[in-house]
Structures are given as structure tokens and as C-alpha cells.
Steps between C-alpha positions, in 0.01 A plus 500: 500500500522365170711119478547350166264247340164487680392234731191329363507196761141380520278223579361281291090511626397203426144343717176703681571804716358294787828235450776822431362573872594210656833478347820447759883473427762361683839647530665238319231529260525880439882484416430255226184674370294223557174540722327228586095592641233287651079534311306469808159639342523114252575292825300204564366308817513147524384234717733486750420895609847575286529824310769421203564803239647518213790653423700644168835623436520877341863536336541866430735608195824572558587886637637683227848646553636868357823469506583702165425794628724734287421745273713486152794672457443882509566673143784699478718361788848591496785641690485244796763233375688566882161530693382133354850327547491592833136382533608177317822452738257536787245214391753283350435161659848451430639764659787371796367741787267379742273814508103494417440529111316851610553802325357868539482788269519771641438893302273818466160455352519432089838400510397186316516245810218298447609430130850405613371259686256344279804465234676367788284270561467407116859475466491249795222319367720424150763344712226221586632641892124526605199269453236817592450836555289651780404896447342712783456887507528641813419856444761619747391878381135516506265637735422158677825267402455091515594328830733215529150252577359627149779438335577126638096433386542634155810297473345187612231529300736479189656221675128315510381546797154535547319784729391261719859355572640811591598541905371833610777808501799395712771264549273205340488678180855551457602145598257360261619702217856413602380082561368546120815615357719260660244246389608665108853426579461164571322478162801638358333832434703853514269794519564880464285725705508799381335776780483838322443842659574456824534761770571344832727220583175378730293454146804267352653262790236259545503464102881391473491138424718213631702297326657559214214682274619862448321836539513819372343837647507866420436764716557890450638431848810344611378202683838354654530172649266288258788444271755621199430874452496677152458860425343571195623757336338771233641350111819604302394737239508310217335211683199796573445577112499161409217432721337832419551333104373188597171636714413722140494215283308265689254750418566563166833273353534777219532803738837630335537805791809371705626357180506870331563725802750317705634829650096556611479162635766526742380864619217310572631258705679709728233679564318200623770430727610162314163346707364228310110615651601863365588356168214277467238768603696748219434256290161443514452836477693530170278178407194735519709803303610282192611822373672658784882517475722390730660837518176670596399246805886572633425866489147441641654354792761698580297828433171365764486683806583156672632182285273296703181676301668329156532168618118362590325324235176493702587089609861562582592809687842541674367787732288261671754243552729686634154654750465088547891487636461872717217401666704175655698737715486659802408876580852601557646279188287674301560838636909404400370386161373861404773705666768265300342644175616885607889379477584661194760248397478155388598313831506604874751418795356355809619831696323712232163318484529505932497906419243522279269274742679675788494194716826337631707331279459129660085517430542662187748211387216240596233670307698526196545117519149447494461695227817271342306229607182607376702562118381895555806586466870305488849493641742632278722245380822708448489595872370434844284687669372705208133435349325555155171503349399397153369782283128404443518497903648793533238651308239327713657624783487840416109435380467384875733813663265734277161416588636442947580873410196590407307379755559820643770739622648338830598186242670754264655690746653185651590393112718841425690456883579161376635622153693790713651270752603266212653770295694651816615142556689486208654872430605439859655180462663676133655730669659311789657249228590803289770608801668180429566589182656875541878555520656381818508692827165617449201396762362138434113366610523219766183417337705281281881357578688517231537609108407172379180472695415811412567410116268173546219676646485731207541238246196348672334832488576644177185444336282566803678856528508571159105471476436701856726763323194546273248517801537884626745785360627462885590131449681570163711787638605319822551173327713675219758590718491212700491234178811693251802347676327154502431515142758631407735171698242266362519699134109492481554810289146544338373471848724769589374736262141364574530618840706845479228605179226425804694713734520795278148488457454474859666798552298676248172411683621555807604828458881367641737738390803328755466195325478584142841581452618169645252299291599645151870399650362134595336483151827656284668219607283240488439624145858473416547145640240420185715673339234788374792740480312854381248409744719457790629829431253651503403375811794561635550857440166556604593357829824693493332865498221392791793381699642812416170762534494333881861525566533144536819425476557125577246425235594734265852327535343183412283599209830660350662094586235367308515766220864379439392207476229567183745703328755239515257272318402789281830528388581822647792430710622859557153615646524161675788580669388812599205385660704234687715756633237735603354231674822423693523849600150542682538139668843626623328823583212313698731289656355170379757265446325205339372762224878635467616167397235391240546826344906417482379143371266624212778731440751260452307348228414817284843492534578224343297568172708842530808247486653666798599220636735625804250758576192188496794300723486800740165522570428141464743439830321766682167396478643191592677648803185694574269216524691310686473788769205444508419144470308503152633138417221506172667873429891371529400173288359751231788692544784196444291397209553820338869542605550142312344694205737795511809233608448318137540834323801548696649163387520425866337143437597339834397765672158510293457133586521563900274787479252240337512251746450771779251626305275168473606356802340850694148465291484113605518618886238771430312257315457708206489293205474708238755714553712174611459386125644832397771404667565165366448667135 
């Protein structure tokens, strides 16, 4: 346990061994440092058969004090103007609450705590708001961390104490380290103590001092209850290459590199996760590489089999911090830890991570916050009950998934079931929302209650399917299908091409000749919402003579739809409207009434660049007519949006204006905004 300044409190040893022996001390004596001793070996005997002896005073020197205990201000600090007026609103003797002045910082290893605090600390120290500084290390994360009695010694030591003063480990020893701090108020002294690297709320209590002195501790654990809580946070990007400018020319103030590769420097930063201990061992390292570019130690460490392997400087290694932090939890935290790193997306719902650990949701939801607790991982702060994991974490975490797998094949085996269940979690749960979002009258999944909790889930999702889409061929095939009308709603076109390309591909390696068909169909369109025009035809014809080779005809209906559509765009409105029509003829034929009337709607509109108005009127008003059959409220808003269109040509302005209104009104109860804006246009 280190504690700044060093305690030199000694004796002054004056007089013979033989005297030094004899030596007592009173009680009042020992508080003032004044021991008073009694020579019996230069006594003399009188007459009378009285022994008299004489006696001397010993006045020891003063015990020295270390109370200013911090280190200077780190180089390179930045980014932290919030962090340190919080810190300063905290320990503002001003300040009109009655709370303790106590303060912890709370963050994942090398997320620059311990300098926050010491320019807290400085920053306090400026405002003449404290007389001292006390500093202990606690060493929350190694093998044998400090105890609470350790601490309160160390601390009184800097507060002069001697060794021989101190109470044994117990209550004693926290009363007299509170009796000597009051006794510094009454001076009219203020001190800081400053307890660093904590890891237990046990290590810190007895240390929080009375009165009005202030305190400040940081722990890679949330320790609740000692005070004002503050997450620190990984730095703003330009904040991280400042510091990573800063750290190189403390080593060398001519280093030009960030100056003359900007672009470089800020590669490099995000790939040391904006953490000021990643920057400052990438720095060090460039320090021994004067001729390194930056460009080069970016590529370096995103091209190392694990990130982690770039960022030790053989003092400063952020693998074995984060080991320091893992080995803090229990068997079954860390067994959570490692499975978290097989989500293939960048944040996990509390019901997911419960299937991937496949324990019960309640248990799963209090390991998780352990891990939150612990700064393993984080709650995401855009929604509840959804965590995320910081990428130089994540990367650990797989390092730590990796070698539990290789420990042999029972571990790997129970790995892969956990990546399975996890996957089959979420194309199930795709493909119940996706029933929400087909035309009306078709089944729905209880598993969700309506269209708009369906549509949150996969907003929450998105990114988390997208990525298990790339998992298996399986995954992207099922999740195609289940994803396109989502998309689509949400226009995340790119991601709808994305997916549909996968799906082709999965049909390829799968040898899935159903499928293929309805995948180059899926991708046409998805093509031609980008509007890739030549390549969505081709697509789509493609699609068109599969649908055709397996007498398909409900799809080969709706590859013609979507043909229509392309040549409209293309220009070619006769072709268009022959597609259209075709298409109208095979739903009719198939019976499927929802396909009827969005092949009478897309007519309509080639229609209207035909500038056959009464004939675009006509079939405008049945689609219309036909989705209201059959409850398509998104399909009858498209449809009065496109009757307005054909009402204007017709001079029929009135008329045009209701349609409008129906129109928009109809997308705001389906919630589709998008199209609601069309409207309003």
C-alpha cells in the first residue's frame, strides 16, 4: 500500500543505551511528544537511607506530516471538463446541500480515473478549498488487496502519528484517525483524502472522514452508498488524439506525426478505444519507433490476431488489467462474461443474454448487474434492459471465450449450443414480429401484441440481427425473409440489400433451390429501392423465370409487381404496364386479394406517366376499394395518396386535397412516417 509522502517520525537518541532502557511516557506525555524518563544507574544514597535520582526531560522533534500527497498534473489531460465540475460541485465547501463532500469514480480499468482525480484534487487545491491532501492506494485488484486497518495506519502516519501511538486493528484505530481529523478542523484545516483503487466498500468506510474535509475514491466497481457517484466514461475523439499528441511530445516536443497524419492519428485512436491507458501505452511504443507512422501502428493493431497483443509496452499492459478486474468475480459472473462475447452484435437484451447462459431470466438479470457494477460491461443508455460492452473488452472477452474452449471439447461443445440457442432466439423472435407486419387478416404471433411492439423490438434488434445474418448461410436465409418488410418500413435500404445479397448466397451453399427464386425477388426490390435500376432488373427477371420454372404462381405474380415497378423508373412505361397487368391477372387468378390491389395501385401510377388519367382514376379507386376489403389501412393510405396524384391532373383540386388528408391521416395511425411525409408533400 503505497500513501503519499513517507513517514520519517523518529526519535531523537540522545544518552547511554542503559538510560533509553529505562525510559517511560505518560499518556499525556505521549500526545504532546514529550517523554519524560528517570537515570536510576547515576542515583545517589544519602544519609538519611534516601535514594534521590536524577531526572532529564527528552523533547522529541516534532512528527512530520505528508499531507501533499499528490502527484502533478498528468500530461496530456483533457476531455474531462464535465467529470471535474461535477467533482468540484461535490467538494465545494460552499455547496447548499447537506451531504458528505465524498465523491467516487467509478469506470473500467485505464479509463483514466486515478488522473481525474488527482486534477480534481488540484483543481480543488487552487480554490484554497483544502489545507492538505492525504493519498492511499488500496490495490482493490491485486492478488492480496489492502484492508481497511492498513489503510487507517498509512493514513495516520501522514497525519504524524507515530508507530507506537497507533491502537491495534479495530474500532480504536478508526476513532483515533477520526479524533485527529476533527482535531484539523478545529485548526481550521480542510483535507482531501484521496483513496485510489478500491475494490470493496469494506476497504473505504472506515476511511471517510467527518466533518467537513472531502474525499474522493475510485473504484472499477460501483461502490454505492459512500457518496456522489460518477461514471467515467472512455474520451470524445478529439479529446483521445489530443492526449495521444500530448503523450508523443513529452517524449520528444518535435515529434511532427499527429501533426502530419491527422487522418492516421484518429484511426489510431479508435482503435484504442478512446482509453487514455491504451493511448498512453501506444505511445510509448511509438516513443521507442521514432520512425514508425501513425498509419502503420493503426494497421498493426487492427491487423493482430487480438488488439490486446498491440497495446503492452512491457510496464503497462491492458490484458492484465482487465485479468486484474476478471479475477474479482465470481465463477458464474465470469462464465456470463465469456458467453456475452459470442453475441454477434454490439449490445444484448436481458432475455437474450438469459438464452445464451440458459438460466432464467431473473438470475441472469442479477449477474449482468454485477458485471454493470463491476464496469465489465454497461447498461445501454438509449434503453432499459439492454447491455453493451466496450470494444477492447469485447475483444478480451472473446480472448477469454477462446482459450475456456480450448480447454477441451465439453467447453466447446457447450460454446456452439450457446451460439445456436442465441441465434434461434432471434430468427424466432424475427419472425413472430415479421407477422405483424404482413397485410391484414393474415395469422399474427402472440409472442408480441401489437404492430408497434413488434416495430420496437426490431428497432432494438436491427443491428444484433443484421450481424447473426452473417453467422451461418441458415441464419442469413431465415433472417432475410423475416428482416425485408421491416427494412423496408424503417427504409434501412442498404441493410436490405445487405441481407437479401446474404440470402442468395445462402441459397447457393445450401443447395436451396425453393428459396432462390424468392431471394433474387427480395433482392430486385431491395435493389430498386436504391434505386440500382439495371440491377434490379435483372434481379427481377431472374426471379420471374424461377417463379415460373416451379410454377409458382403467387410469386411469379409478385416478381412481375415489382418488375413494373423498375420499368416505370426505367422509363419504360408500356412494358411497365404490362407487367402491372400481368401481375393483376395471376393475383386474381390465385385468389389473393391484397396482391390484386397493389397491382391495381402500381398500375394506377404507370398510368399516370401514360397521362391516362380516367383510366389511373379507375384503378386508383379499386385498389382503394380492394384494400379496404381487406383491412390494409398502410395499402388504402398508399392508395389515396396516389388518387390525390391522379385528382390534380384531373383539375379536381378539392377532391385532390381530401384524398391528401386521408392519405396522411391513415400513415399517422399506422405509424408510418415516411410514407406519412409523402403525404404531407
Amino acid at each position: 500500500m503505497v500513501v503519499g509522502g513517507k513517514n520519517s517520525a523518529k526519535r531523537k537518541k540522545s544518552g547511554k543505551p542503559q538510560q533509553r532502557q529505562a525510559r517511560a511516557a505518560g499518556a499525556a506525555g505521549a500526545a504532546e511528544n514529550d517523554y519524560r524518563g528517570a537515570d536510576f544507574a547515576h542515583s545517589q544514597v544519602l544519609g538519611h537511607g534516601t535514594m534521590t535520582a536524577n531526572t532529564y526531560v527528552q523533547q522529541y522533534a516534532p512528527v512530520p506530516t505528508a499531507l501533499d500527497a499528490l502527484p502533478p498534473p498528468p500530461v496530456g489531460f483533457t476531455g474531462r471538463e464535465d467529470d471535474l465540475a461535477y467533482l468540484l460541485g461535490a467538494l465545494d465547501p460552499s455547496r447548499a446541500d447537506e451531504t458528505p463532500a465524498v465523491a467516487v469514480l467509478s469506470g473500467w480499468g485505464g479509463v483514466g480515473k486515478t488522473t481525474l482525480a488527482y486534477a480534481a484534487g488540484h483543481a480543488a487545491q487552487n480554490r484554497d478549498w483544502f489545507t492538505g491532501v492525504l493519498l492511499v492506494d488500496l490495490h482493490g485488484y491485486d492478488p492480496r488487496p489492502a484492508q481497511a486497518e492498513e489503510a487507517l495506519e498509512a493514513l495516520l502516519r501522514s497525519l504524524g502519528v507515530p508507530h507506537e501511538h497507533l491502537p491495534p486493528p479495530g474500532a480504536g484505530r478508526e476513532a483515533l484517525y477520526r479524533s485527529q481529523l476533527n482535531l484539523r478542523q478545529e485548526k481550521g484545516q480542510r483535507l482531501l483524502v484521496v483513496a485510489d483503487n478500491a475494490s470493496a466498500i469494506a476497504q473505504v468506510q472506515p476511511l471517510v472522514p467527518p466533518g467537513h474535509h472531502g474525499m474522493l475514491v475510485t473504484s472499477r466497481h460501483r461502490l454505492t452508498g459512500l457518496g456522489r457517484m460518477r461514471t467515467v466514461n472512455r474520451l470524445q475523439p478529439e479529446d483521445a488524439v489530443a492526449l495521444l499528441e500530448a503523450a508523443l511530445k513529452n517524449n520528444d516536443p518535435d515529434d511532427p506525426r499527429v501533426e502530419e497524419d491527422p487522418e492516421a492519428a484518429e484511426r489510431l485512436a479508435s482503435a484504442c478505444g478512446y482509453l487514455p491507458l491504451a493511448l498512453q501505452i501506444t505511445a510509448a511504443l511509438l516513443a521507442q519507433d521514432p520512425g514508425q507512422p501513425l498509419s502503420e501502428r493503426a494497421d498493426a493493431l487492427g491487423g493482430t490476431e487480438s488488439v490486446l497483443d498491440g497495446l503492452d509496452d512491457g510496464e503497462r499492459s491492458l490484458r492484465t488489467m482487465f485479468d486484474q478486474s476478471l479475477e474479482r468475480l465470481t465463477p458464474q459472473e465470469q462464465d456470463l462474461f465469456r458467453l456475452l462475447a459470442l453475441n454477434p452484435g454490439p449490445n444484448i437484451s436481458t432475455p437474450a443474454a438469459a438464452v445464451l447462459a440458459d438460466q432464467p431470466q431473473p438470475a441472469t438479470e442479477r449477474l449482468l448487474a454485477r458485471l454493470d457494477a463491476s464496469h465489465l460491461i454497461e447498461r445501454t443508455p438509449t434503453a432499459r434492459g439492454r447491455w453493451q460492452m466496450h470494444d477492447l473488452l469485447r475483444a478480451y472477452a472473446h480472448e477469454q471465450a477462446t482459450a475456456a474452449m480450448d480447454r477441451g471439447r465439453a467447453p466447446r461443445r457447450r460454446y456452439d449450443q450457446a451460439r445456436d440457442r442465441l441465434i434461434h432466439h432471434y430468427i424466432q423472435h424475427a419472425e413472430a414480429a415479421d407477422t405483424h407486419l404482413d397485410p391484414p387478416g393474415s395469422p399474427v404471433s402472440a409472442r408480441f401484441t401489437d404492430r408497434d411492439q413488434a416495430l420496437e423490438w426490431f428497432d432494438a434488434e436491427r443491428e444484433n440481427l443484421m450481424a447473426t445474418a452473417h453467422t451461418t448461410p441458415r441464419a442469413g436465409l431465415d433472417l432475410s425473409f423475416a428482416l425485408g418488410s421491416y427494412l423496408q418500413w424503417q427504409r434501412h435500404l442498404q441493410d436490405n440489400v445487405v441481407v437479401n445479397a446474404l440470402a442468395l448466397d445462402a441459397c447457393t451453399k445450401l443447395n436451396d433451390t425453393r428459396n432462390k427464386a424468392g431471394a433474387w425477388s427480395n433482392l430486385g426490390g431491395a435493389l430498386r429501392e436504391l434505386r440500382r435500376f439495371e440491377d434490379a432488373l435483372h434481379a427481377l427477371e431472374t426471379a420471374r423465370n424461377l417463379h415460373q420454372q416451379t410454377r409458382n404462381t403467387n410469386g411469379e405474380a409478385t416478381a412481375w409487381n415489382n418488375l413494373g415497378n423498375t420499368l416505370k423508373e426505367l422509363r419504360r412505361f408500356d412494358d411497365a404496364l404490362h407487367a402491372h397487368q400481368t401481375a393483376r391477372n395471376l393475383h386474381q387468378q390465385t385468389g389473393n386479394t391484397n396482391g390484386e390491389a397493389t397491382a391495381w395501385n402500381n398500375l394506377g401510377n404507370t398510368l399516370i406517366e401514360l397521362r391516362r388519367f380516367e383510366d389511373s382514376l379507375h384503378a386508383l379507386e379499386t385498389a382503394r376499394d380492394l384494400y379496404q376489403q381487406t383491412g390494409n389501412t398502410n395499402g388504402e393510405a398508399s392508395a389515396w395518396n396516389n388518387l390525390g396524384n391522379t385528382l390534380i391532373e384531373l383539375r379536381r383540386f378539392e377532391d385532390s386535397l381530401h384524398a391528401h388528408q386521408t392519405a396522411r391521416n391513415l400513415h399517422q395511425q399506422t405509424g408510418n412516417t415516411n410514407s406519412e411525409a409523402s403525404a404531407w408533400n
